[in-house]
C-alpha positions as CSV (number, residue, x, y, z in Angstrom):
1,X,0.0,0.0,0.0
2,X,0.7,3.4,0.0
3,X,1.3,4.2,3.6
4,X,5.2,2.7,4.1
5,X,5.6,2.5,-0.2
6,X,8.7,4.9,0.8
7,X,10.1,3.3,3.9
8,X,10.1,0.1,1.9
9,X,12.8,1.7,-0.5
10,X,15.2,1.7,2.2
11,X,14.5,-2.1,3.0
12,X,14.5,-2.9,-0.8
13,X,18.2,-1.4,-0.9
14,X,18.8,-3.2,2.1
15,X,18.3,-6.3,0.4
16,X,20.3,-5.6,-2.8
17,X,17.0,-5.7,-5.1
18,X,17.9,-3.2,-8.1
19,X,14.2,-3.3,-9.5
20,X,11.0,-3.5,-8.2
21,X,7.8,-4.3,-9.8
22,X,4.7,-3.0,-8.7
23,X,1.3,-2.6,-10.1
24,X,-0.8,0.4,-10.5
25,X,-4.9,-0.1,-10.1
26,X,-6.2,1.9,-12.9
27,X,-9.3,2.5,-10.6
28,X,-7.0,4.3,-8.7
29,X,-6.1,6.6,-11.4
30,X,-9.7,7.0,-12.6
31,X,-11.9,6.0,-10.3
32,X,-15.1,7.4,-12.2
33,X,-15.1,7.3,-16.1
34,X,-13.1,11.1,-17.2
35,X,-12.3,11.9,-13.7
36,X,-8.6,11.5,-12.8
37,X,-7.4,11.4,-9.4
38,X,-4.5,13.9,-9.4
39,X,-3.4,12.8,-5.6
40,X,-2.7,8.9,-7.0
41,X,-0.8,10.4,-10.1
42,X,1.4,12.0,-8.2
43,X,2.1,9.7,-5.8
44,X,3.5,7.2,-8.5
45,X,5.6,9.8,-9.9
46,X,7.1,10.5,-6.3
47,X,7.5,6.7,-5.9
48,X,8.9,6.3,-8.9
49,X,11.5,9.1,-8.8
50,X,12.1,8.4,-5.3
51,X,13.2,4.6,-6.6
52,X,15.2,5.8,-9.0
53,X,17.4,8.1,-6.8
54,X,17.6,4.8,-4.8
55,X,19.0,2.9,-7.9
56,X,15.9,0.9,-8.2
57,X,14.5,0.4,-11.2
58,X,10.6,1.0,-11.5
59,X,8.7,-1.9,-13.4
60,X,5.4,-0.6,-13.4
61,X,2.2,-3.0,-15.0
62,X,-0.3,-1.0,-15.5
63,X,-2.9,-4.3,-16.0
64,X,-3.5,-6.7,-12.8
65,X,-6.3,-8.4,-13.1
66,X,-8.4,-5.4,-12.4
67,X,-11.0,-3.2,-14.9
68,X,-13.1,-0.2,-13.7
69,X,-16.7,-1.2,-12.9
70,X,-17.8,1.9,-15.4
């Protein structure tokens, strides 16, 4: 989740990982049809810049098994 997604860089470093994979809920994004939550899109981009000063490598999949209801 989002709460410790940051303090979990320092354990990913901590265990040598140079990537991660994680998966972004496009209902999170959108959560109604047109209407974009701005708070989720910049979280990812803070996460993912925040890896990548880390020397993590973002693998993002944007499809996991879940579709917006709308």
């Amino acid at each position: 989740g989002w709460a410790r997604a940051f303090e979990d860089i320092e354990l990913l470093k901590q265990m040598g990982c140079n990537a991660q994979r994680f998966s972004i809920e496009w209902t999170d994004i959108e959560p109604r049809r047109g209407i974009f939550n701005e708070d989720a899109l910049v979280f990812y981009e803070r996460y993912c810049e925040a890896l990548i000063d880390n020397n993590i490598t973002p693998m993002v999949t944007l499809h996991h098994f879940v579709h917006p209801v709308w």
